[in-house]
GUZA-394363 format. One record per residue: chain; y, x, z of N, C-alpha, C, O in turn; residue number from 1; residue in one letter. Coordinates in steps of 0.1 Angstrom, whole numbers. Layout:
GUZA-394363
['A'; [Y; X; Z]; [Y; X; Z]; [Y; X; Z]; [Y; X; Z]; NUM; 'A'];
...
END
This chain:
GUZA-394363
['A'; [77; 311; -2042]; [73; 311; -2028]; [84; 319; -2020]; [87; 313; -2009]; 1; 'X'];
['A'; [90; 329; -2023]; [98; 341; -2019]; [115; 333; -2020]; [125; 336; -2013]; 2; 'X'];
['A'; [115; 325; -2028]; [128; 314; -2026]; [126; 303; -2015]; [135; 296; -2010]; 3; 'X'];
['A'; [112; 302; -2014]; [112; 286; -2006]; [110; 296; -1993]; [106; 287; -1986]; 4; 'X'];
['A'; [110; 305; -1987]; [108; 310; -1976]; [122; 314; -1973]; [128; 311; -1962]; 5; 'X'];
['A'; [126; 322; -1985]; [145; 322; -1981]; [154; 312; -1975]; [164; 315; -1967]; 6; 'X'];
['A'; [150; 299; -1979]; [153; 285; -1978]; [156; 285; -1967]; [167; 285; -1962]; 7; 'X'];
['A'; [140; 283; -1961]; [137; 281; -1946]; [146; 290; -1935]; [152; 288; -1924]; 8; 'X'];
['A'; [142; 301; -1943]; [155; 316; -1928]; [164; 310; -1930]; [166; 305; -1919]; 9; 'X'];
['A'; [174; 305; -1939]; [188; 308; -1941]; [190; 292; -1933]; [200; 289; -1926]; 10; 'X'];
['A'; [182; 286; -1934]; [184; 274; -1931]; [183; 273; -1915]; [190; 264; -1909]; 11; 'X'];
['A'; [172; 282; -1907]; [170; 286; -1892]; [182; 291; -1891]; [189; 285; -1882]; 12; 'X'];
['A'; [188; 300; -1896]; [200; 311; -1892]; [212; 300; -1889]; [219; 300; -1878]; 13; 'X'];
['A'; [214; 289; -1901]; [224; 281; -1898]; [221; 272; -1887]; [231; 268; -1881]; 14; 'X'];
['A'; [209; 268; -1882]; [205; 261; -1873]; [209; 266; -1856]; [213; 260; -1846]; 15; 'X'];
['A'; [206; 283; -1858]; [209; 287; -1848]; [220; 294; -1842]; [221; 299; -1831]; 16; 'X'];
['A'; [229; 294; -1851]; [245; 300; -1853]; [252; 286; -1847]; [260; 285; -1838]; 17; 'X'];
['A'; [246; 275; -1857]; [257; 266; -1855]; [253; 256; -1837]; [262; 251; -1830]; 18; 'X'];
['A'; [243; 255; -1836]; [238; 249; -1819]; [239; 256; -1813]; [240; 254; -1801]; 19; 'X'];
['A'; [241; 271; -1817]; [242; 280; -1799]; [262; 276; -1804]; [267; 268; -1796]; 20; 'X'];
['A'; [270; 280; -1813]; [280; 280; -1811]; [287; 265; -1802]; [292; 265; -1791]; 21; 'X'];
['A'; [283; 254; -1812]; [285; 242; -1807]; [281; 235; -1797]; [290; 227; -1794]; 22; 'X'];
['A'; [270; 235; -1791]; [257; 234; -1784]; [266; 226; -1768]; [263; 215; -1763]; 23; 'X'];
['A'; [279; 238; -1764]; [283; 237; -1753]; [295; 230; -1748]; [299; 227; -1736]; 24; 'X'];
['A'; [303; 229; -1764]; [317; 225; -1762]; [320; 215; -1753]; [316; 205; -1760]; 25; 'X'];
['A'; [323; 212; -1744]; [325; 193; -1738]; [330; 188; -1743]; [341; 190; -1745]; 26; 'X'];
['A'; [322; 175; -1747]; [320; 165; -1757]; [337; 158; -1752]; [343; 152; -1760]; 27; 'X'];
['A'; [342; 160; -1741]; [359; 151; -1735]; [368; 163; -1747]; [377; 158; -1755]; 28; 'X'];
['A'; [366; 176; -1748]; [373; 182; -1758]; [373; 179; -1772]; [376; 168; -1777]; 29; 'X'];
['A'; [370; 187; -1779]; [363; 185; -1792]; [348; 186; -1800]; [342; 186; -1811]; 30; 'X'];
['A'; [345; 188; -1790]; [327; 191; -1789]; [318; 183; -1799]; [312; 186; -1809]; 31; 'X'];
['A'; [320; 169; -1791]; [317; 156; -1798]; [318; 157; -1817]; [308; 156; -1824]; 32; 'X'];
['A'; [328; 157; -1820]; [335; 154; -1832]; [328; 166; -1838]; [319; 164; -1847]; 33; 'X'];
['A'; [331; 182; -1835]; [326; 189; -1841]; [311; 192; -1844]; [308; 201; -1852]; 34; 'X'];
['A'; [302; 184; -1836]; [287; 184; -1835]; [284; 173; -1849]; [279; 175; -1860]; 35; 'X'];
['A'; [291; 162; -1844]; [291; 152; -1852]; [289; 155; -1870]; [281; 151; -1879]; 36; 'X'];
['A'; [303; 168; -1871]; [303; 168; -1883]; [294; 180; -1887]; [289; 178; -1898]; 37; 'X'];
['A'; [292; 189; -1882]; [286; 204; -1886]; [271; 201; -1889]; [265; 201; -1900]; 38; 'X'];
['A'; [268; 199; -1879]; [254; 193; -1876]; [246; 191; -1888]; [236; 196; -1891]; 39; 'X'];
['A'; [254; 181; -1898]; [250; 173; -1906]; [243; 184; -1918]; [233; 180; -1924]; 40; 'X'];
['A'; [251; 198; -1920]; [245; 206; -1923]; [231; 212; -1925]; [226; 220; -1933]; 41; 'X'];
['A'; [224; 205; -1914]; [216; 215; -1902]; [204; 207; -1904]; [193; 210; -1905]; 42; 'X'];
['A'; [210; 193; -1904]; [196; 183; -1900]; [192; 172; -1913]; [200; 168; -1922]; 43; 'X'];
['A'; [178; 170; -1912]; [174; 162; -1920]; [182; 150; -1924]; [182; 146; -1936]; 44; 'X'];
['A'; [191; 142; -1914]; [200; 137; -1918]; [203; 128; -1902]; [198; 124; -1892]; 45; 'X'];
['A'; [216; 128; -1908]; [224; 122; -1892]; [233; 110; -1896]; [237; 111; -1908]; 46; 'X'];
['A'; [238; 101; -1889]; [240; 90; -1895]; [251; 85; -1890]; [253; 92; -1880]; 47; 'X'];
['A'; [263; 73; -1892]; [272; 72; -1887]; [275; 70; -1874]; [266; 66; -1867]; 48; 'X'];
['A'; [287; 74; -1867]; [289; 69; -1856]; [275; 77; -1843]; [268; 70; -1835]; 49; 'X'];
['A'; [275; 85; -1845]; [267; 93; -1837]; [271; 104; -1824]; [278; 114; -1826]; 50; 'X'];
['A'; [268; 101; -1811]; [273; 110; -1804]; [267; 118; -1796]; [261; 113; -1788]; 51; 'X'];
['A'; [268; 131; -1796]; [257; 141; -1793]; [267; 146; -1780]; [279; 145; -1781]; 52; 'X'];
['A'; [260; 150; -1767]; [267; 156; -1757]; [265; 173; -1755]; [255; 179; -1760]; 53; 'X'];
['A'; [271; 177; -1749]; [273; 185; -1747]; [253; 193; -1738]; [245; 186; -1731]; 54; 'X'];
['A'; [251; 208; -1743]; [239; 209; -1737]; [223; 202; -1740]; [213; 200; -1733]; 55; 'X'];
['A'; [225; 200; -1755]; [212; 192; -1762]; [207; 203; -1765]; [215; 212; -1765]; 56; 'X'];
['A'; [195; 204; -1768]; [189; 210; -1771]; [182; 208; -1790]; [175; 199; -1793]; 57; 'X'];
['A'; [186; 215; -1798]; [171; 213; -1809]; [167; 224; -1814]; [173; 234; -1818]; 58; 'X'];
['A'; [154; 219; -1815]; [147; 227; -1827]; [140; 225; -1837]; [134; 215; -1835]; 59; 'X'];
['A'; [138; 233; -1853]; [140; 231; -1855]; [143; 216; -1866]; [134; 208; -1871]; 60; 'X'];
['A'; [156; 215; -1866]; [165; 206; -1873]; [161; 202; -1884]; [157; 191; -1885]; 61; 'X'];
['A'; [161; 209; -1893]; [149; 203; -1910]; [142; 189; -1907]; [146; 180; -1914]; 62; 'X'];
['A'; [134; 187; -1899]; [122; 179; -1894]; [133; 168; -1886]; [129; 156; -1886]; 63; 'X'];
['A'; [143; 170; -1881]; [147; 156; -1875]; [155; 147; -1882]; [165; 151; -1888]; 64; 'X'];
['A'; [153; 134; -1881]; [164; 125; -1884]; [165; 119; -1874]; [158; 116; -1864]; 65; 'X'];
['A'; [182; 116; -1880]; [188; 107; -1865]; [194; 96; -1875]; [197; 98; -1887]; 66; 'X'];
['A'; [197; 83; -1867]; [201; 67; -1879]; [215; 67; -1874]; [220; 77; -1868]; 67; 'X'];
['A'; [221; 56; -1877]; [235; 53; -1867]; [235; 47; -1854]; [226; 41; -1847]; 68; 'X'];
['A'; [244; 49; -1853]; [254; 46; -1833]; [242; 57; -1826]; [245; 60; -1814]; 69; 'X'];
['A'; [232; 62; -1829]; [225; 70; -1817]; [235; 75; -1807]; [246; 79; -1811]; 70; 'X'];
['A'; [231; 75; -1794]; [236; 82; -1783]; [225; 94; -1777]; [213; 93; -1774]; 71; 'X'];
['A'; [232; 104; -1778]; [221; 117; -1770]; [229; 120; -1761]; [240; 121; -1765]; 72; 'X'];
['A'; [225; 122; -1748]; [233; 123; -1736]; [224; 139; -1730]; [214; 145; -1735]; 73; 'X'];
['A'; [232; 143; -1720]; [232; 163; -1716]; [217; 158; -1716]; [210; 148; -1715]; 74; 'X'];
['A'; [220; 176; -1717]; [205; 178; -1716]; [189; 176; -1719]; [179; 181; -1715]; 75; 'X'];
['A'; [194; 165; -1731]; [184; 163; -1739]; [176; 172; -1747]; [183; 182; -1750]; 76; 'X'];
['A'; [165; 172; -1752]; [159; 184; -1759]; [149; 178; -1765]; [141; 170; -1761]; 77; 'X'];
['A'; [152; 184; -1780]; [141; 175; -1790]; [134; 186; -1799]; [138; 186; -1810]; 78; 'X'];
['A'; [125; 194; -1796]; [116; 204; -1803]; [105; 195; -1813]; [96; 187; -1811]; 79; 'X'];
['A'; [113; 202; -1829]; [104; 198; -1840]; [98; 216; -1849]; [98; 220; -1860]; 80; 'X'];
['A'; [95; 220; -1835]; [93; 237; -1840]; [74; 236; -1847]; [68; 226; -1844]; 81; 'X'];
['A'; [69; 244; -1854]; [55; 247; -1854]; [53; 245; -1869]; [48; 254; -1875]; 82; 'X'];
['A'; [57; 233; -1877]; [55; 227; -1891]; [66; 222; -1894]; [74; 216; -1887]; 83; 'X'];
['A'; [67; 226; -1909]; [72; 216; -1918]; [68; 201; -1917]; [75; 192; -1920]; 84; 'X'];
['A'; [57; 202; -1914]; [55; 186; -1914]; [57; 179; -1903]; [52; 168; -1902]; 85; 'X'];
['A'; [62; 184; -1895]; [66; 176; -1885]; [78; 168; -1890]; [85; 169; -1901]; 86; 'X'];
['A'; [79; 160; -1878]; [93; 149; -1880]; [92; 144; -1861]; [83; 142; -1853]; 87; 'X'];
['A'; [108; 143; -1862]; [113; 131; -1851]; [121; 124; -1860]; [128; 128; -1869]; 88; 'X'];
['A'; [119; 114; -1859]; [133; 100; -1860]; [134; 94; -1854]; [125; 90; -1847]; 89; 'X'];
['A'; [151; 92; -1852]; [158; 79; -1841]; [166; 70; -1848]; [176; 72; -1853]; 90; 'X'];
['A'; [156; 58; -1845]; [165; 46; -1852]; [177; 48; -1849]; [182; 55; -1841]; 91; 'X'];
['A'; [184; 35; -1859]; [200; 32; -1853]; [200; 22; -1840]; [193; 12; -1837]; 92; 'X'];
['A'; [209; 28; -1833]; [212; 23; -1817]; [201; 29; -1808]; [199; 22; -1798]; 93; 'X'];
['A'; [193; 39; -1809]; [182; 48; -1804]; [196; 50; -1789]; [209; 49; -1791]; 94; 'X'];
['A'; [190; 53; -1778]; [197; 59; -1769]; [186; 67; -1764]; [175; 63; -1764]; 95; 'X'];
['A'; [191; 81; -1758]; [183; 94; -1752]; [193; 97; -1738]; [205; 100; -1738]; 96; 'X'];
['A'; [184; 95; -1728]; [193; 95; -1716]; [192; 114; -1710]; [187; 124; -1715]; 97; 'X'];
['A'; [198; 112; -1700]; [201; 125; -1696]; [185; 131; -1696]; [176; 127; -1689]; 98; 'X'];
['A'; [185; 143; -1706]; [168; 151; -1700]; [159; 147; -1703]; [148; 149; -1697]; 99; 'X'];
['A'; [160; 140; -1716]; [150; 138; -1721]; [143; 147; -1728]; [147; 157; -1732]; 100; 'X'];
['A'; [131; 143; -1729]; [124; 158; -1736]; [111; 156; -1750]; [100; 152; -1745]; 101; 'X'];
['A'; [110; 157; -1760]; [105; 155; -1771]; [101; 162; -1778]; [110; 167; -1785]; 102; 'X'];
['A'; [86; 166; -1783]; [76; 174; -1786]; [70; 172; -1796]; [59; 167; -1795]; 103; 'X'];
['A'; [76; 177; -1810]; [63; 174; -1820]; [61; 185; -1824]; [69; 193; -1827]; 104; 'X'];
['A'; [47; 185; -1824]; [41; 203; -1830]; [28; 195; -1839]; [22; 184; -1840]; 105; 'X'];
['A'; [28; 204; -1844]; [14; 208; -1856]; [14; 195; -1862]; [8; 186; -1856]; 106; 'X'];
['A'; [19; 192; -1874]; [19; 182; -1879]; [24; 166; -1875]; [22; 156; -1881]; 107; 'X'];
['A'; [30; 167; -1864]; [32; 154; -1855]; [48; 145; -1861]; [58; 149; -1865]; 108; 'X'];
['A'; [42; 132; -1859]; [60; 121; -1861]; [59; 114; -1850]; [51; 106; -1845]; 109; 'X'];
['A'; [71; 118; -1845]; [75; 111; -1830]; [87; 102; -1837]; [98; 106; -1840]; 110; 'X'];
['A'; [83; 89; -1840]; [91; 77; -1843]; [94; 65; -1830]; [87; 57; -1824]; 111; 'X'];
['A'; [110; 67; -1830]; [116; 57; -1821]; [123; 51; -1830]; [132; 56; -1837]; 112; 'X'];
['A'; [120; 36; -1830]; [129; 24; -1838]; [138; 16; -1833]; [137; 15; -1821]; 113; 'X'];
['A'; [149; 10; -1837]; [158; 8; -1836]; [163; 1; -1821]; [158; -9; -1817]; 114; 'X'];
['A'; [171; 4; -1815]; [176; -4; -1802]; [170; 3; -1792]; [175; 2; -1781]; 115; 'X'];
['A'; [158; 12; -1793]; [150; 15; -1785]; [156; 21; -1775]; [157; 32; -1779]; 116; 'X'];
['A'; [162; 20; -1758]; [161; 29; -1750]; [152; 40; -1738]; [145; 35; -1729]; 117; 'X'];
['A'; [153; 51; -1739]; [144; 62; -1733]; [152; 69; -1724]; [160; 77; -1728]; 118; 'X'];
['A'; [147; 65; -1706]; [157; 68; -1693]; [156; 82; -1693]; [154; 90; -1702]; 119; 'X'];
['A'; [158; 84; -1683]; [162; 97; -1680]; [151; 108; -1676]; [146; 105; -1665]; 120; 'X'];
['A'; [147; 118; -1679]; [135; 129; -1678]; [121; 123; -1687]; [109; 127; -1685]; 121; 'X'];
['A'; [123; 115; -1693]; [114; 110; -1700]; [110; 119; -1708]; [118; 127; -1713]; 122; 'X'];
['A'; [89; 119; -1711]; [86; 131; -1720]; [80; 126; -1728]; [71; 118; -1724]; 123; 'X'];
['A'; [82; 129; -1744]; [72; 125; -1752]; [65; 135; -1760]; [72; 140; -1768]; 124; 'X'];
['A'; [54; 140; -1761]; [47; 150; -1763]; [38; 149; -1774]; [34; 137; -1773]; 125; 'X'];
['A'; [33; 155; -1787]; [23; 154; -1792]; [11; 165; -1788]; [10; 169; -1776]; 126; 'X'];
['A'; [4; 168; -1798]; [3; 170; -1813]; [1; 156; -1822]; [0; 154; -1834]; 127; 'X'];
['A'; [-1; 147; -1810]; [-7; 132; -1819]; [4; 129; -1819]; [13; 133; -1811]; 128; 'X'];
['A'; [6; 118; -1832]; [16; 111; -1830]; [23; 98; -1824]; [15; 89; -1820]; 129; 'X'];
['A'; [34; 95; -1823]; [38; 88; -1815]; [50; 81; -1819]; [61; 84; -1822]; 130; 'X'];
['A'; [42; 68; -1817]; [53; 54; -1825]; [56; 44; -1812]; [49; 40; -1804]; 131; 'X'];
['A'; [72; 42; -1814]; [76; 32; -1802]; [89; 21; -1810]; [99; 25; -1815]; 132; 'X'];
['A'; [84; 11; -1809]; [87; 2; -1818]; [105; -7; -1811]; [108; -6; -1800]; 133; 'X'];
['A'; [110; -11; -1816]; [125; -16; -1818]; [124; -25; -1801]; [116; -33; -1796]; 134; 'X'];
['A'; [133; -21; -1799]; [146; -25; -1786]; [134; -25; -1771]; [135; -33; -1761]; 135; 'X'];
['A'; [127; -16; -1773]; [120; -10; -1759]; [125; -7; -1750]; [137; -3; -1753]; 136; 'X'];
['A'; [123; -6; -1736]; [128; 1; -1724]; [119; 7; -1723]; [107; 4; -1723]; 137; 'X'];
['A'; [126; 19; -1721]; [114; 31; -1712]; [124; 37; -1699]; [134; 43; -1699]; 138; 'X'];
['A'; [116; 32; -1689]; [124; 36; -1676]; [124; 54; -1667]; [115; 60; -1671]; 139; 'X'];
['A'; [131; 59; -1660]; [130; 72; -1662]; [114; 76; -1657]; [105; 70; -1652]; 140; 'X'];
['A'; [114; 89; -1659]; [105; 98; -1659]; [91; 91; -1664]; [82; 97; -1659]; 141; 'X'];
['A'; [88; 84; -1670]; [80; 83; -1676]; [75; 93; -1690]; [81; 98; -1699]; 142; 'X'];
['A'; [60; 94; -1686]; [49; 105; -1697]; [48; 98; -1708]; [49; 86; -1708]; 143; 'X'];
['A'; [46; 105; -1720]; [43; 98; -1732]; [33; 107; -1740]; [37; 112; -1750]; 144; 'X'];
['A'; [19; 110; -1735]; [12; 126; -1741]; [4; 118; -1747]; [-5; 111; -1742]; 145; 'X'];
['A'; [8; 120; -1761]; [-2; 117; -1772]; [-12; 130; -1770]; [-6; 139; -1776]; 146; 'X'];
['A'; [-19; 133; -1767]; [-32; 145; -1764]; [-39; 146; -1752]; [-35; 139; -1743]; 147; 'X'];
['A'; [-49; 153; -1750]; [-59; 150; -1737]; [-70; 161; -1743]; [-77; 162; -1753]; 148; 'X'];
['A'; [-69; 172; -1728]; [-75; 185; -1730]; [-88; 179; -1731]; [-88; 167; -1727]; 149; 'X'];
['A'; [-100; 183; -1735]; [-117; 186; -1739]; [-119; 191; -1726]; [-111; 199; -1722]; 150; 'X'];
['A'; [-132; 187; -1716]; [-137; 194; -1708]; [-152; 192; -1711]; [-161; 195; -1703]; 151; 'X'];
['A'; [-154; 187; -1720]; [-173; 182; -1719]; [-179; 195; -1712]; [-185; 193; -1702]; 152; 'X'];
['A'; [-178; 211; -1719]; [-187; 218; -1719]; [-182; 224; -1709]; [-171; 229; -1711]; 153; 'X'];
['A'; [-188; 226; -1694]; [-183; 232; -1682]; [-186; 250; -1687]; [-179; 259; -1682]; 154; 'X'];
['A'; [-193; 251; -1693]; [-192; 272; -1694]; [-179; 273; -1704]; [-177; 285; -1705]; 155; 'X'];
['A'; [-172; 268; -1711]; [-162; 271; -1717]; [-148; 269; -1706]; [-147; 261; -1697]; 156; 'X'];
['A'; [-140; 278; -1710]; [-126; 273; -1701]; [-120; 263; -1710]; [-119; 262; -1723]; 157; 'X'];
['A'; [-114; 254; -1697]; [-107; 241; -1702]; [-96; 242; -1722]; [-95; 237; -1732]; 158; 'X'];
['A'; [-93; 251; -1716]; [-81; 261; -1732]; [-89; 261; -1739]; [-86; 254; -1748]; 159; 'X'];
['A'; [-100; 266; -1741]; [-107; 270; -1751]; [-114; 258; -1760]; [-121; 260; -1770]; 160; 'X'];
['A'; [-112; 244; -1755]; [-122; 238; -1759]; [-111; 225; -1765]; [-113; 213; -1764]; 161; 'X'];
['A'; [-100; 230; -1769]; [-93; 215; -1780]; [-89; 208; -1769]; [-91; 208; -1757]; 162; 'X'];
['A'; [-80; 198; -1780]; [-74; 184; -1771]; [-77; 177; -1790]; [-80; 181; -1801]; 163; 'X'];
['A'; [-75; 162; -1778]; [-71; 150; -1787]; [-62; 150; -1792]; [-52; 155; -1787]; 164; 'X'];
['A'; [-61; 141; -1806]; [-41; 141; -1808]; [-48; 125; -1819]; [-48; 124; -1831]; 165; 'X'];
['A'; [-53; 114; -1808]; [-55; 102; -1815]; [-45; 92; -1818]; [-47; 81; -1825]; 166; 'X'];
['A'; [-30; 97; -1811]; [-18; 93; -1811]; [-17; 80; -1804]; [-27; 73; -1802]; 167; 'X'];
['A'; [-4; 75; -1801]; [3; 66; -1795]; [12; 55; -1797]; [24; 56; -1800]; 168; 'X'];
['A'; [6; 44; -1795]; [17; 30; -1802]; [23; 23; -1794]; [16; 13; -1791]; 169; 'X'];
['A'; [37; 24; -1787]; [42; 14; -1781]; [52; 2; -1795]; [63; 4; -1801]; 170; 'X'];
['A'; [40; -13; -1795]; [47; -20; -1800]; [61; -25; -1797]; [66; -21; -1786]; 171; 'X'];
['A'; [69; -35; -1806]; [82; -38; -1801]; [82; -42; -1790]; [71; -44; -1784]; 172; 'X'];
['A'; [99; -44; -1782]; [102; -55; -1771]; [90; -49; -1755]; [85; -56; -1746]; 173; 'X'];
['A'; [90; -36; -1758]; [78; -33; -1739]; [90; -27; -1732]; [101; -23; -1736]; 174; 'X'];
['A'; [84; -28; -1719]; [95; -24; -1708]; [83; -16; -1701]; [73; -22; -1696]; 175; 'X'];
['A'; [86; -2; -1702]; [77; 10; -1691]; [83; 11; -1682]; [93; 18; -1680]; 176; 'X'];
['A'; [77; 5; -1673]; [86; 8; -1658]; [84; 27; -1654]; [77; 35; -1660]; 177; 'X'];
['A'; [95; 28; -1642]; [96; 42; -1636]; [83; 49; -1636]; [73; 44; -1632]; 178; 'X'];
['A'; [85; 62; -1640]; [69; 71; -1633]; [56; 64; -1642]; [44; 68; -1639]; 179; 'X'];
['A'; [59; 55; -1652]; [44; 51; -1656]; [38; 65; -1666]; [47; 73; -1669]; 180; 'X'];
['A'; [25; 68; -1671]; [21; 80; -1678]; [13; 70; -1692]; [5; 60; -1689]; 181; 'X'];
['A'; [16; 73; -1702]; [8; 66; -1712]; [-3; 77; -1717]; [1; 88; -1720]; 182; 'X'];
['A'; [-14; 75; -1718]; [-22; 88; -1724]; [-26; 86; -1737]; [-22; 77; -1744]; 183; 'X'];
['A'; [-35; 94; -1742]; [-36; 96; -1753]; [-45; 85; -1758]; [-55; 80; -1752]; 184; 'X'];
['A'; [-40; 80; -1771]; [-54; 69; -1779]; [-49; 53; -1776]; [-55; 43; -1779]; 185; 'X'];
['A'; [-38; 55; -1770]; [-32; 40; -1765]; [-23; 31; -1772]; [-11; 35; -1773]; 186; 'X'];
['A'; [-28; 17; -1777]; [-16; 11; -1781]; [-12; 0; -1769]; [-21; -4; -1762]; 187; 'X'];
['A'; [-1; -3; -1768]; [9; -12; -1755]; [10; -24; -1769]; [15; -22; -1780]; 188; 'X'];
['A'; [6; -33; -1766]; [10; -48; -1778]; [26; -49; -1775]; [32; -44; -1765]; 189; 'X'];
['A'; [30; -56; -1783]; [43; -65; -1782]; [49; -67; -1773]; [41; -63; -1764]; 190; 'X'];
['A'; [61; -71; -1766]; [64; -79; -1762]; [52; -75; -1738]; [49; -82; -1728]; 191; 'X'];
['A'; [52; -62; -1740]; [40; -62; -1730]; [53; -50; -1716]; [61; -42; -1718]; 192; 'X'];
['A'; [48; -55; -1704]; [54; -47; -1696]; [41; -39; -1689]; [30; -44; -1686]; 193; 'X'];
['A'; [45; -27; -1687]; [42; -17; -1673]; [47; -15; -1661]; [57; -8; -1660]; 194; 'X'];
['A'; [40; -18; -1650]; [44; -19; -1634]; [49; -1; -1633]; [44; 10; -1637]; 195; 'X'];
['A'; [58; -3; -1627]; [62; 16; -1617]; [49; 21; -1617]; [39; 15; -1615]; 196; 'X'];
['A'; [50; 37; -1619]; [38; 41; -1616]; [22; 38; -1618]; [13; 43; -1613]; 197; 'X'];
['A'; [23; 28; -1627]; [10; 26; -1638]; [5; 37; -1647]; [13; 41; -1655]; 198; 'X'];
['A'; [-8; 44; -1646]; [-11; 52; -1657]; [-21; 41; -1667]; [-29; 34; -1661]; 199; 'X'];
['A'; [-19; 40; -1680]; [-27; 31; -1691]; [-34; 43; -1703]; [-31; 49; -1713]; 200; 'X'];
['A'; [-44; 41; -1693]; [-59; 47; -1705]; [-64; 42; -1713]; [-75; 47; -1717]; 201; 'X'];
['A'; [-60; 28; -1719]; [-68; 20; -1725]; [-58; 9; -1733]; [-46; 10; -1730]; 202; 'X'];
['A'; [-61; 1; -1742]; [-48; -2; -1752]; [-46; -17; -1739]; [-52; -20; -1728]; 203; 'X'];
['A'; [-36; -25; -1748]; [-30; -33; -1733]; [-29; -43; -1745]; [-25; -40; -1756]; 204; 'X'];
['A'; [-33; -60; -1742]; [-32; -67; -1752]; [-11; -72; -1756]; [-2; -69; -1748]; 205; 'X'];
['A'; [-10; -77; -1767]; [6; -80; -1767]; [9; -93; -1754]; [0; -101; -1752]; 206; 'X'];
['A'; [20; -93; -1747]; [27; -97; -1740]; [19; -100; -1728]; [17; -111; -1724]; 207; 'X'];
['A'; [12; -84; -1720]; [5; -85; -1707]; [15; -83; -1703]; [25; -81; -1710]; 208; 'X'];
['A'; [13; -83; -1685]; [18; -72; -1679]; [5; -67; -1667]; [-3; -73; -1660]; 209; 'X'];
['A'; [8; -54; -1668]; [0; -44; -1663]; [1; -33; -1653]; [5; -22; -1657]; 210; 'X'];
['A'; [-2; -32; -1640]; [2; -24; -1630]; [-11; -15; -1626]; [-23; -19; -1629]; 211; 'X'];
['A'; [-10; -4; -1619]; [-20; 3; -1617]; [-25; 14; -1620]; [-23; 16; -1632]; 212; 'X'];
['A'; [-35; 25; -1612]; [-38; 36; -1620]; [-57; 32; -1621]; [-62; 33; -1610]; 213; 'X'];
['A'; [-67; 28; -1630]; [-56; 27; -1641]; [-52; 14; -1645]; [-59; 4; -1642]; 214; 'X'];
['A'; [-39; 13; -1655]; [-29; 2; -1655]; [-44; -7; -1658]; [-54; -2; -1665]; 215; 'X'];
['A'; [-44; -21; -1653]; [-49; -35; -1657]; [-38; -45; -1658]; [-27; -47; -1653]; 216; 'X'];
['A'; [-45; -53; -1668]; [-38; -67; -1670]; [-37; -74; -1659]; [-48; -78; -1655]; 217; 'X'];
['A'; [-26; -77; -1650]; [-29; -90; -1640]; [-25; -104; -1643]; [-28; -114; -1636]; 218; 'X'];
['A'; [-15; -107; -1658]; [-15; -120; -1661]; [-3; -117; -1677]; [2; -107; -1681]; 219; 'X'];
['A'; [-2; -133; -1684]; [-1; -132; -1695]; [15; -138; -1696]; [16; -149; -1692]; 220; 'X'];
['A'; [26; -129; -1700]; [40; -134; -1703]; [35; -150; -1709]; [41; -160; -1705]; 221; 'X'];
['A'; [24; -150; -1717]; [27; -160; -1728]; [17; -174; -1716]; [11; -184; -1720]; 222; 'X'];
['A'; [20; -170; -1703]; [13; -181; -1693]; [2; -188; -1699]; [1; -200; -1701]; 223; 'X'];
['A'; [-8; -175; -1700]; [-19; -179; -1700]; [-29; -171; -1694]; [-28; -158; -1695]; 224; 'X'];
['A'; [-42; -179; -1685]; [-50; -172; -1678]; [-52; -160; -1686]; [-50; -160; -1698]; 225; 'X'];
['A'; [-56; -151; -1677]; [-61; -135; -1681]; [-67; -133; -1669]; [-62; -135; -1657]; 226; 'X'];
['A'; [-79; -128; -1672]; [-87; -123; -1663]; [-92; -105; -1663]; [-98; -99; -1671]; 227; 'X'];
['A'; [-87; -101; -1653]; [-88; -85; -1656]; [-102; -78; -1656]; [-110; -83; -1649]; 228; 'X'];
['A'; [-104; -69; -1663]; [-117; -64; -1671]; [-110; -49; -1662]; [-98; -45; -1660]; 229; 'X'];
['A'; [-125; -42; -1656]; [-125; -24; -1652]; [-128; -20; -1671]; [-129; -8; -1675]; 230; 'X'];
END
């Protein structure tokens, strides 16, 4: 036990020696190259052709994988703090645009598959988990909160009474338009878009598209009637 806890420090110490040292270099100097290779030390595993910019944020490293060609652009931040059993993975050709922000705590896997892109201030949050399937658009600032506070019992304060964590499935090939919020318990089908500013409380069949708070189906890619249901 006293070795496998050694593990873990020695393993934090490297994590946090080597991102605060590297963390800032600009990626036009040697920044790039040297993240590239140190890193690999640090993280569950990092993969060819990878380029990390300057001002990323992680934590910890143990719990993430990253695939090949990934692009992480400033100011990205990917928190896999709280468990061991957490995990993030980014397929190969994953892109993370400026500021993005990614949250797995207490047990959670935040999986992005391959091709997938995620715009800029985008958040994806657990404790549930959260699956987003190969060559997605996610447009900026878009929510992604796999969780949803408890208010049933009004004499309790809101904190005190749990959240959900029934987790989140964006199937392959969706396009989240700007500002949309996905909540907790939701799968998006295939092949399905979201209007700007859509919140979707409710799962969405494969190849709708869907506008609205909250998002409804107003017709079917695959041009066929759909009739929208409250």
């Amino acid at each position: 036990m006293n070795t496998k806890k050694n593990f873990f420090r020695w393993k934090r110490l490297q994590e946090s020696l080597l991102t605060h040292l590297l963390g800032n270099i600009p990626t036009r100097a040697v920044g790039g190259n040297l993240r590239n290779t140190l890193y690999r030390t640090i993280f569950a595993r990092i993969g060819r052709s990878v380029y990390i910019e300057e001002s990323v944020k992680f934590i910890n490293t143990l719990c993430i994988e990253i695939g090949n060609g990934v692009d992480i652009l400033k100011g990205v931040s990917i928190n896999a703090t709280g468990h061991i059993n957490n995990r993030v993975y980014l397929g190969n050709k994953v892109t993370l645009e400026h500021g993005v922000d990614i949250r797995a705590m207490k047990d959670t896997c935040v999986y992005i598959d391959e091709g997938t892109y995620i715009g800029p201030y985008v958040c994806l949050a657990g404790p549930g988990n959260i699956k987003i399937g190969r060559r997605c658009l996610i447009a900026a600032h878009v929510g992604i909160f796999a969780n949803n506070h408890i208010f049933d019992n009004p004499m309790l304060d809101i904190e005190d009474q749990g959240v959900t964590r029934q987790g989140i499935v964006i199937e392959d090939d969706c396009w989240i338009g700007h500002a949309v919020t996905v909540l907790d318990g939701v799968t998006i089908g295939k092949g399905s878009v979201i209007g700007a500013g859509g919140v979707v409380t409710k799962d969405i069949p494969p190849f709708s598209i869907a506008v609205g708070v909250p998002a409804k189906v107003i017709k079917s890619r695959k041009k066929e009637a759909v009739s929208s249901k409250d």
